[in-house]
N, CA, C and O atoms as CSV, one atom per row, in Angstrom:
chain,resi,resn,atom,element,x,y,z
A,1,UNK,N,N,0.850,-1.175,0.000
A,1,UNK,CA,C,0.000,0.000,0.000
A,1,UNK,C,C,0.900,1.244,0.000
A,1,UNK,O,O,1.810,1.311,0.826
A,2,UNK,N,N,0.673,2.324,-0.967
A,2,UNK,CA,C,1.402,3.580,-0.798
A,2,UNK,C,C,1.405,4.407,0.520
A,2,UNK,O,O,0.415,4.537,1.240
A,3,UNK,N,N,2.290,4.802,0.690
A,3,UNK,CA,C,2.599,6.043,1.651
A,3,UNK,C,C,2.228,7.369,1.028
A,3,UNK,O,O,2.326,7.770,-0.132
A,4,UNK,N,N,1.778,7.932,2.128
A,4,UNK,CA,C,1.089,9.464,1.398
A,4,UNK,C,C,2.290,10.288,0.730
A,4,UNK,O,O,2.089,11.011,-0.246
A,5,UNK,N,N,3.605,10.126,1.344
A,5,UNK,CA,C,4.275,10.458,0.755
A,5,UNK,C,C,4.779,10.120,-0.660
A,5,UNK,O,O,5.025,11.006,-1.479
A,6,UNK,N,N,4.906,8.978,-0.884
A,6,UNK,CA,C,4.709,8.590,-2.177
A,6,UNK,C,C,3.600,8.867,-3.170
A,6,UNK,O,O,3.813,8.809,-4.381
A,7,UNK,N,N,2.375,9.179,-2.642
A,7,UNK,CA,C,0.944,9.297,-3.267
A,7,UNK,C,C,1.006,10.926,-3.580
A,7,UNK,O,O,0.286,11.348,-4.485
A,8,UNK,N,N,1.816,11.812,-2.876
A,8,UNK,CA,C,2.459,12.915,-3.060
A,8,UNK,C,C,3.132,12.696,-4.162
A,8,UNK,O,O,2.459,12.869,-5.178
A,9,UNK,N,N,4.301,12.352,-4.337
A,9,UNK,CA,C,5.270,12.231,-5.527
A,9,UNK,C,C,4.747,11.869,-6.953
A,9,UNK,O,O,5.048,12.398,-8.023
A,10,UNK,N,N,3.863,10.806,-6.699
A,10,UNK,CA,C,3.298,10.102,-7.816
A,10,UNK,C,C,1.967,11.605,-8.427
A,10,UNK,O,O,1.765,11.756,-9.632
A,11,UNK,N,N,1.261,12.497,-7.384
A,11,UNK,CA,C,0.345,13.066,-7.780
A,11,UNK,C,C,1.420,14.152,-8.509
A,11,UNK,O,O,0.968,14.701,-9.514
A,12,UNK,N,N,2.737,14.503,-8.124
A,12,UNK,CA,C,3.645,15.454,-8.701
A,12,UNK,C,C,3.945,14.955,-9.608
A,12,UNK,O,O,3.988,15.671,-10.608
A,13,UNK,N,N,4.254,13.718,-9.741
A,13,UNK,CA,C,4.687,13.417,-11.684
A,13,UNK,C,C,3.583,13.578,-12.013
A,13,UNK,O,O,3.758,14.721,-12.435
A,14,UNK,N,N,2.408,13.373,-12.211
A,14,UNK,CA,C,1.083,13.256,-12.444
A,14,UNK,C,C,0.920,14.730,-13.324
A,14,UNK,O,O,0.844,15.072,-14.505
A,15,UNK,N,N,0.919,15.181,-12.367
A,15,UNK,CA,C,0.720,16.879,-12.386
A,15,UNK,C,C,1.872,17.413,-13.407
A,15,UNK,O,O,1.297,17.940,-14.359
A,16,UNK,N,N,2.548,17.441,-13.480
A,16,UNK,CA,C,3.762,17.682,-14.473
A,16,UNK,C,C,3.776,17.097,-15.590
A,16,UNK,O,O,4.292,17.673,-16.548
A,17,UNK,N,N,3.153,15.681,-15.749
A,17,UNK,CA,C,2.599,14.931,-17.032
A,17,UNK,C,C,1.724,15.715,-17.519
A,17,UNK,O,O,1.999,16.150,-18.637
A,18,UNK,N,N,0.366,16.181,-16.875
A,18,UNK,CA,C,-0.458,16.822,-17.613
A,18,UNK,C,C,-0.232,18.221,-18.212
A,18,UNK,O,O,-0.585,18.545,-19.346
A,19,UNK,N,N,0.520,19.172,-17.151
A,19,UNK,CA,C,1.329,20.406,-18.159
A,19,UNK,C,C,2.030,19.949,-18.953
A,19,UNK,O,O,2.100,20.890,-19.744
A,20,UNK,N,N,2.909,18.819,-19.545
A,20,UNK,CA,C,3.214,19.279,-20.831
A,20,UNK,C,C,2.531,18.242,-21.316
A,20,UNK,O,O,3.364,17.591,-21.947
A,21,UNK,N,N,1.381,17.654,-21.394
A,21,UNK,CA,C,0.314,17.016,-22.353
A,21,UNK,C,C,-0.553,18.591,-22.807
A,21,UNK,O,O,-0.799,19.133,-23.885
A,22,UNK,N,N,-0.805,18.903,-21.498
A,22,UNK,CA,C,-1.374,20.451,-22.256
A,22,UNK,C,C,-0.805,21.266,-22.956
A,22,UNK,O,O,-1.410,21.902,-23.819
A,23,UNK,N,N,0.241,21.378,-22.762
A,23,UNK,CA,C,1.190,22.319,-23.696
A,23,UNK,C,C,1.356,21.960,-24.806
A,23,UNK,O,O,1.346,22.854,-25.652
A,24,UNK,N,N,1.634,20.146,-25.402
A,24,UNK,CA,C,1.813,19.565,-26.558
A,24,UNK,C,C,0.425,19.402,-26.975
A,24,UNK,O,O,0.401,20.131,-27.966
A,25,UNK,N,N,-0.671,18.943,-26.862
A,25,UNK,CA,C,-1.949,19.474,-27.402
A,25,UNK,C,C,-2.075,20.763,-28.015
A,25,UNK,O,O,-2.591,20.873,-29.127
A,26,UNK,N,N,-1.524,22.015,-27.194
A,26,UNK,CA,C,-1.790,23.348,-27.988
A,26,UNK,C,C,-1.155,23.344,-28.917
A,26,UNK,O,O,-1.607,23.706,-30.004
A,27,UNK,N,N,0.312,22.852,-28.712
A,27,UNK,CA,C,1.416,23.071,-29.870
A,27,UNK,C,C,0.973,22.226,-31.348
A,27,UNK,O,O,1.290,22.597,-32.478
A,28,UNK,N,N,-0.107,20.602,-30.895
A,28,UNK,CA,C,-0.488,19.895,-31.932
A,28,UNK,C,C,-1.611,20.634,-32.446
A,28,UNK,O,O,-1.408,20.978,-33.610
A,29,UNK,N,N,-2.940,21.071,-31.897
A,29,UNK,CA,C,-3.720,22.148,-32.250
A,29,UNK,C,C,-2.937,23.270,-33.299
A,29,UNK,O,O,-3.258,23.287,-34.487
A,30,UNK,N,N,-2.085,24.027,-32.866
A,30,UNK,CA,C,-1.369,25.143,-33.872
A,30,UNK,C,C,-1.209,24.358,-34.710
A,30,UNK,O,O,-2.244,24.043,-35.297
A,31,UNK,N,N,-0.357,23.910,-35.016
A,31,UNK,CA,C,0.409,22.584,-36.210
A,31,UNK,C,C,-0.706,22.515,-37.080
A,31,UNK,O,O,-0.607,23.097,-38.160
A,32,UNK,N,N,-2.075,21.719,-36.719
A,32,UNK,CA,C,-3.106,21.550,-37.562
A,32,UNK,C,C,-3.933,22.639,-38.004
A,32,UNK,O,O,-4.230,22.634,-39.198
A,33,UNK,N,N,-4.347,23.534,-37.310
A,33,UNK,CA,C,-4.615,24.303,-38.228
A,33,UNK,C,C,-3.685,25.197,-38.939
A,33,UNK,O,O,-4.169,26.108,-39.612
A,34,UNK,N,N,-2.279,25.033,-38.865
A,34,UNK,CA,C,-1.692,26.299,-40.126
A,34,UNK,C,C,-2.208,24.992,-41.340
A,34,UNK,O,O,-2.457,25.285,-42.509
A,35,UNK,N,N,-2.269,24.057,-40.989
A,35,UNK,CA,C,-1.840,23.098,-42.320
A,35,UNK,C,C,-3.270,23.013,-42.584
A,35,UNK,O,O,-3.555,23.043,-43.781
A,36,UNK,N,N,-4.244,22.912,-41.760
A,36,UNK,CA,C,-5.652,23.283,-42.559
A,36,UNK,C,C,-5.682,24.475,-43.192
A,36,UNK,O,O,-6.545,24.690,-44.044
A,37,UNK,N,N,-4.670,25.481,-42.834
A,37,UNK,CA,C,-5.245,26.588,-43.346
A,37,UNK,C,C,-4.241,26.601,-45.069
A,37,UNK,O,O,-4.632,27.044,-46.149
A,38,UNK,N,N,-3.060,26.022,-44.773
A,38,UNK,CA,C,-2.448,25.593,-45.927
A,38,UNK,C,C,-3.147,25.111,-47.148
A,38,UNK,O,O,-3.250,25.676,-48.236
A,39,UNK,N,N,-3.640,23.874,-46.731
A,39,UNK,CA,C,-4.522,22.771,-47.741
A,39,UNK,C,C,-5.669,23.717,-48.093
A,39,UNK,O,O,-6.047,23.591,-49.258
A,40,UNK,N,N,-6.339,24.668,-47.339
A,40,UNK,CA,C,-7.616,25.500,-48.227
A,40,UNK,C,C,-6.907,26.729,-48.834
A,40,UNK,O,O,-7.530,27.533,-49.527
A,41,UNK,N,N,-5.728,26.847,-48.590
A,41,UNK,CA,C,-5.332,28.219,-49.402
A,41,UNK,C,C,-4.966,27.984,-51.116
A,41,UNK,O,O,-4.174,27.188,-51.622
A,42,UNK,N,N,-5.898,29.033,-51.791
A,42,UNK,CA,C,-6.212,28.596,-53.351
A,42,UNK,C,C,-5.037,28.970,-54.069
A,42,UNK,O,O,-4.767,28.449,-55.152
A,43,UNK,N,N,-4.297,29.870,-53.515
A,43,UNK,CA,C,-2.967,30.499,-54.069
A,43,UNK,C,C,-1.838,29.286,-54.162
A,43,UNK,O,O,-0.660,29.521,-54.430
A,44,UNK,N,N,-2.385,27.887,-53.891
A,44,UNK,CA,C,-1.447,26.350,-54.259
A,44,UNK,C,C,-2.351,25.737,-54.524
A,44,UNK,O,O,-2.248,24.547,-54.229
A,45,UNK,N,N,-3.528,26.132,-55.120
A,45,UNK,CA,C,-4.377,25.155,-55.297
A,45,UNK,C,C,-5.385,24.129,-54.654
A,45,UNK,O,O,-6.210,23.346,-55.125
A,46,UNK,N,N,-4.933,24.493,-53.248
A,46,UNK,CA,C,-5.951,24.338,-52.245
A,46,UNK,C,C,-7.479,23.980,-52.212
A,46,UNK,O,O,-8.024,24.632,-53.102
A,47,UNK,N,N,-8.424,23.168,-51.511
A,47,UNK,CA,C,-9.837,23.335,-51.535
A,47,UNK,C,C,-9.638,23.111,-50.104
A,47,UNK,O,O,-8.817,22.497,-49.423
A,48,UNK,N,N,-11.141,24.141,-49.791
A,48,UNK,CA,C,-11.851,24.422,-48.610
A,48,UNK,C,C,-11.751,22.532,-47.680
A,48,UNK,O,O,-12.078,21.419,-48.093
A,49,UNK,N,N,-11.130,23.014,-46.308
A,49,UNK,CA,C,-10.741,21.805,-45.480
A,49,UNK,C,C,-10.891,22.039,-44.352
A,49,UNK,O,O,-10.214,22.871,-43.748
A,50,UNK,N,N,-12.254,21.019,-43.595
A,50,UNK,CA,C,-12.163,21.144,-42.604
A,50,UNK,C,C,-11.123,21.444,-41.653
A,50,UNK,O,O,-9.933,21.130,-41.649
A,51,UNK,N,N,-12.177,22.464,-40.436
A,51,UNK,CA,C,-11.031,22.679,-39.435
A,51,UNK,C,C,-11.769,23.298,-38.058
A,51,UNK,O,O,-12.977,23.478,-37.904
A,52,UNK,N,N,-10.347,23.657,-36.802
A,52,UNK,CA,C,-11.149,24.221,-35.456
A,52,UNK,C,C,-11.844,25.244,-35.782
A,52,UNK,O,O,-11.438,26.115,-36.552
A,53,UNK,N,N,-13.213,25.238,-35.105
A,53,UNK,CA,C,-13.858,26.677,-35.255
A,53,UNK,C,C,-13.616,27.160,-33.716
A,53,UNK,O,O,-14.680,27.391,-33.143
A,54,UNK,N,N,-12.577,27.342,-33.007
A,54,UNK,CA,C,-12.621,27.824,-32.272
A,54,UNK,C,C,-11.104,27.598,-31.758
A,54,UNK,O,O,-10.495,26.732,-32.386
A,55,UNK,N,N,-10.304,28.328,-30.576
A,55,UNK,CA,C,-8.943,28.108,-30.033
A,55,UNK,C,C,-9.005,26.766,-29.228
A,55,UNK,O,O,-10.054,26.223,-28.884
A,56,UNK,N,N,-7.456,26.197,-28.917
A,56,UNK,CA,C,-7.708,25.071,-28.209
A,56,UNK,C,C,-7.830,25.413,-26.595
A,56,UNK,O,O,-7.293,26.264,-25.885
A,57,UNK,N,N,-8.616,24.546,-26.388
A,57,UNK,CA,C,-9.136,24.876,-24.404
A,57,UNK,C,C,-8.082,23.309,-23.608
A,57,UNK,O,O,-7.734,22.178,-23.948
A,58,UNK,N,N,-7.992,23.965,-22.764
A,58,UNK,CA,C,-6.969,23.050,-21.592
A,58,UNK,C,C,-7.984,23.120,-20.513
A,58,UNK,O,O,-8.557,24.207,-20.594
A,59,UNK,N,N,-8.294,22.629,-19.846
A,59,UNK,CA,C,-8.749,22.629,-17.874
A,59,UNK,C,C,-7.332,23.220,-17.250
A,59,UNK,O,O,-6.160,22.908,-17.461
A,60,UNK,N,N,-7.822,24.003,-16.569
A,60,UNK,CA,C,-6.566,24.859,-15.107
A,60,UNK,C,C,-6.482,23.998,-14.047
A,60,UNK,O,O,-7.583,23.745,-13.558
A,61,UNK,N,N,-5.382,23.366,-13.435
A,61,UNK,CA,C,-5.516,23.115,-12.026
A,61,UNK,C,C,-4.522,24.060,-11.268
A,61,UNK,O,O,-3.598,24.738,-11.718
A,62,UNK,N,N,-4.865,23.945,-10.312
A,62,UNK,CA,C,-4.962,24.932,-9.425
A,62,UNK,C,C,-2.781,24.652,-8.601
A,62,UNK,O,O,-2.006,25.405,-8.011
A,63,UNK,N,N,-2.718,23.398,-9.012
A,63,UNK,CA,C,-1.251,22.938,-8.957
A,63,UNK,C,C,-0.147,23.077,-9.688
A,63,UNK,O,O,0.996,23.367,-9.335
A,64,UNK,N,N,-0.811,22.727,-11.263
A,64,UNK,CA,C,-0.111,22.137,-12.037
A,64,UNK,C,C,-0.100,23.001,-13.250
A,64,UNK,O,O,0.948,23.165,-13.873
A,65,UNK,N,N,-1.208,23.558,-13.612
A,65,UNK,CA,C,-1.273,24.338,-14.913
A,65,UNK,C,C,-2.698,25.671,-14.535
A,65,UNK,O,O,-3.800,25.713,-15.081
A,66,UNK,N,N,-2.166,26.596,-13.469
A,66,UNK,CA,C,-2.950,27.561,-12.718
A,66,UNK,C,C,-3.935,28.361,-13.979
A,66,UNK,O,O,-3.517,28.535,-15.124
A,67,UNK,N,N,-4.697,28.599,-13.710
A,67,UNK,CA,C,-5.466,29.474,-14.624
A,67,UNK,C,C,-4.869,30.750,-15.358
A,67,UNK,O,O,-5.196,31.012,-16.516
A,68,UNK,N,N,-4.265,31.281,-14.866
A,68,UNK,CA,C,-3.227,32.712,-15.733
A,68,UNK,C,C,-2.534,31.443,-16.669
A,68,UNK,O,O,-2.734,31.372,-17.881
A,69,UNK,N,N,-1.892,30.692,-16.096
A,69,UNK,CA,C,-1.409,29.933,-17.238
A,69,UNK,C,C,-1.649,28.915,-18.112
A,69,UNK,O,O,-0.920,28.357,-18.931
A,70,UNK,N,N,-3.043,28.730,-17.735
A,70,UNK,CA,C,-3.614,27.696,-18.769
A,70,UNK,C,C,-4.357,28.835,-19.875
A,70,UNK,O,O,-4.279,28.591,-21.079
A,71,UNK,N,N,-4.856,29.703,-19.540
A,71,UNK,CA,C,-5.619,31.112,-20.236
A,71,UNK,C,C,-4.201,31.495,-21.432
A,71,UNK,O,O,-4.274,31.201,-22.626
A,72,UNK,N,N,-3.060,32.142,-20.840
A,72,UNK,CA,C,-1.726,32.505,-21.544
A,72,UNK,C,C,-1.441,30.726,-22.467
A,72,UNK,O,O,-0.872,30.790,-23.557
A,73,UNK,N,N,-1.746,29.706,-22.088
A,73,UNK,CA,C,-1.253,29.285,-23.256
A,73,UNK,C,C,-2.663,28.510,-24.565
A,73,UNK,O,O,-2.738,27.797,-25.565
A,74,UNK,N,N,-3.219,29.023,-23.949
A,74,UNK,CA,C,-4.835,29.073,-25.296
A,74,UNK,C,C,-4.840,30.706,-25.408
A,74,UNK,O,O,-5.706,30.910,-26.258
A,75,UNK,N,N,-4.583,31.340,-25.201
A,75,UNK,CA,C,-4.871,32.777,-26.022
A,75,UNK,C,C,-4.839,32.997,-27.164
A,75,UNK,O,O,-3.809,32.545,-27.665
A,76,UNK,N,N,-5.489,33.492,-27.863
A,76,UNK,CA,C,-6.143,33.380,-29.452
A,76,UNK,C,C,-4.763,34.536,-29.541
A,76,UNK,O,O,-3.895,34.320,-30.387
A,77,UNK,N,N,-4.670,35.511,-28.798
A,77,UNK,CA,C,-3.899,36.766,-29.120
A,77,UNK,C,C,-2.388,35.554,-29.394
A,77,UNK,O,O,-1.984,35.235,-30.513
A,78,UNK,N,N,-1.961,35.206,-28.454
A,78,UNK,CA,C,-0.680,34.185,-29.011
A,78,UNK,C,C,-0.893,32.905,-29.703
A,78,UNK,O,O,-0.004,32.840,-30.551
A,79,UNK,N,N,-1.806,31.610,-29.776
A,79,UNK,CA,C,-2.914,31.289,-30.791
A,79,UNK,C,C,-2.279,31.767,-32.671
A,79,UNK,O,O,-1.523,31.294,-33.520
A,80,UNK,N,N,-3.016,32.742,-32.531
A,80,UNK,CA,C,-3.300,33.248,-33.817
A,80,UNK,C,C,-2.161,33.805,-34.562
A,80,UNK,O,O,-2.307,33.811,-35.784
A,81,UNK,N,N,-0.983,34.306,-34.065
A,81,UNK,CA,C,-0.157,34.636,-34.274
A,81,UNK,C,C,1.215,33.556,-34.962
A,81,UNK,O,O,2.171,33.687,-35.726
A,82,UNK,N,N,0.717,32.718,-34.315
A,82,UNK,CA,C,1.502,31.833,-34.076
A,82,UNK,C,C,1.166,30.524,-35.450
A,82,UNK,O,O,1.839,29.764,-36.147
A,83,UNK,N,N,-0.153,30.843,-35.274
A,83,UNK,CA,C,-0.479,29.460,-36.253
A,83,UNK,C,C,-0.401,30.440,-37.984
A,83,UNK,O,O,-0.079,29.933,-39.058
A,84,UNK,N,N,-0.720,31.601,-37.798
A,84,UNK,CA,C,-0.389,32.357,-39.105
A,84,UNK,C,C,1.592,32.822,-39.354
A,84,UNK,O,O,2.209,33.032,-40.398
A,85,UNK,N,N,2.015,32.830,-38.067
A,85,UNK,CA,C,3.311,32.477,-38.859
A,85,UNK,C,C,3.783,30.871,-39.256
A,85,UNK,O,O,4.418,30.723,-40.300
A,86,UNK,N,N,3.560,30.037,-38.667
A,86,UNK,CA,C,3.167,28.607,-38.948
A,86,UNK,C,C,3.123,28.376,-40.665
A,86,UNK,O,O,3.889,27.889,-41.497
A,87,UNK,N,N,1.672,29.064,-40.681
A,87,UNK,CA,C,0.562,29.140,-42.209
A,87,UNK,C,C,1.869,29.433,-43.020
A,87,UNK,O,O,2.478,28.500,-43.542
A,88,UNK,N,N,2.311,30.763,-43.130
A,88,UNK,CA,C,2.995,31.474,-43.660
A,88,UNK,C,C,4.272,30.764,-43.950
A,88,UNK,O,O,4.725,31.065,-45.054
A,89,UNK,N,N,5.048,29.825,-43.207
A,89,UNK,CA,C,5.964,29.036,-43.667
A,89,UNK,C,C,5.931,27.751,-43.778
A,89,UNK,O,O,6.833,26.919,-43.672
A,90,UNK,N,N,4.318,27.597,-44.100
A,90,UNK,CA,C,4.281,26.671,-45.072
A,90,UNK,C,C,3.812,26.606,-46.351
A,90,UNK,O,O,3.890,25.615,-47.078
A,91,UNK,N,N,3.209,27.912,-46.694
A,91,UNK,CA,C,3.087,28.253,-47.787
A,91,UNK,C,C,3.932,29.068,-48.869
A,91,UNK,O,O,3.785,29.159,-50.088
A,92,UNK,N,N,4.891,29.644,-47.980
A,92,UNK,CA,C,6.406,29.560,-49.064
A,92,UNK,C,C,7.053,28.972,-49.408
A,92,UNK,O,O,7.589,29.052,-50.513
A,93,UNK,N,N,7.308,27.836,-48.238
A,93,UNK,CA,C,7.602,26.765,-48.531
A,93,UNK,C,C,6.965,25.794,-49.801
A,93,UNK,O,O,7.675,25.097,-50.526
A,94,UNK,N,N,5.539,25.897,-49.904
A,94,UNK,CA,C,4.518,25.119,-50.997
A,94,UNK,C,C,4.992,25.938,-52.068
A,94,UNK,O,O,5.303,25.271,-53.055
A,95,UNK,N,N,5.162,27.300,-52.199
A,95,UNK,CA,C,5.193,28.120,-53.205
A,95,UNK,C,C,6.693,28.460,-53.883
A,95,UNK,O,O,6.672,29.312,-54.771
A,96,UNK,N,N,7.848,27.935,-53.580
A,96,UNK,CA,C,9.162,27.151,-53.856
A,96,UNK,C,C,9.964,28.673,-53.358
A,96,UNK,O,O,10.965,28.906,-54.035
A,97,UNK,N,N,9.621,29.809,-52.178
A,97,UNK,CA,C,9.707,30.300,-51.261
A,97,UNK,C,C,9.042,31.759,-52.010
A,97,UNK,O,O,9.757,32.735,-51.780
A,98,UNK,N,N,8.170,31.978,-52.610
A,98,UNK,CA,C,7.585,33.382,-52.887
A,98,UNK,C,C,6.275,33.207,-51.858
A,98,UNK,O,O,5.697,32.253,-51.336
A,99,UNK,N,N,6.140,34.569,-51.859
A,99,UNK,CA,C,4.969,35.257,-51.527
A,99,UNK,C,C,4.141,34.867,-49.441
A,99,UNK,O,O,4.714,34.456,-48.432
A,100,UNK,N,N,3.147,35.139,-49.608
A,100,UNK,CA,C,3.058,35.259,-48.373
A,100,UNK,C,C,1.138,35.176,-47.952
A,100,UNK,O,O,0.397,35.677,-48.798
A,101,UNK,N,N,0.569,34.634,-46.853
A,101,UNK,CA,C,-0.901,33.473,-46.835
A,101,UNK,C,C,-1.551,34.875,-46.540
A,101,UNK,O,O,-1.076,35.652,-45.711
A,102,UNK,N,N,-2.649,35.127,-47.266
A,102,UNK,CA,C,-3.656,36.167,-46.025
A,102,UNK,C,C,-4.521,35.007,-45.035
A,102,UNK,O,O,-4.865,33.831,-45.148
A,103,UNK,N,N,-4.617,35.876,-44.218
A,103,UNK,CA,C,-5.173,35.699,-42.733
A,103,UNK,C,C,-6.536,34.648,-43.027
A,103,UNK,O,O,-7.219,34.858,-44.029
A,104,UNK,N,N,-6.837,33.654,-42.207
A,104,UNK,CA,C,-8.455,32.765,-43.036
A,104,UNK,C,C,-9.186,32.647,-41.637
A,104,UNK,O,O,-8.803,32.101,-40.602
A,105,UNK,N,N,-10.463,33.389,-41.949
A,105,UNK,CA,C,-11.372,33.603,-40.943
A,105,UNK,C,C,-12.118,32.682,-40.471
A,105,UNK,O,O,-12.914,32.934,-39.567
């Protein structure tokens, strides 16, 4: 049978597992949509491709991934920025390095 102290340790890896599962979820979230936004951009020939209609959401705990910092790492303001520079180098990349993605609403 565990010791609380151990049931401590184990809830601390625990807790530290799930911040960076949350963190790599957002980072896999960004990833997919620049590349959805890639695959619908018509300027490579692109068609319209499903995608998030909305930013990615995490749960806050109050230990492990506090609310200021579960909020700071779903923020559309860093979010959006992020997945359009993303967009943007992958579509110069598609485009054998010219030009540059407008923004997809």
């Amino acid at each position: 049978m565990p010791t609380l102290d151990k049931l401590r340790k184990a809830r601390a890896a625990a807790g530290a597992a799930y911040a960076a599962a949350a963190s790599a979820y957002v980072a896999a979230a960004v990833e997919l949509s620049a590349y959805d936004g890639a695959c619908s951009n018509a300027s490579i020939g692109g068609e319209p491709t499903p995608r998030f209609n909305r930013p990615p959401e995490v749960l806050a705990h109050p230990d492990f991934l506090p609310p200021a910092a579960a909020a700071a790492l779903t923020s559309p303001n860093i979010t959006g920025p992020v997945v359009q520079a993303r967009l943007d180098a992958l579509l110069v990349s598609a485009k054998g390095g010219l030009g540059r993605s407008i923004i997809l609403g």
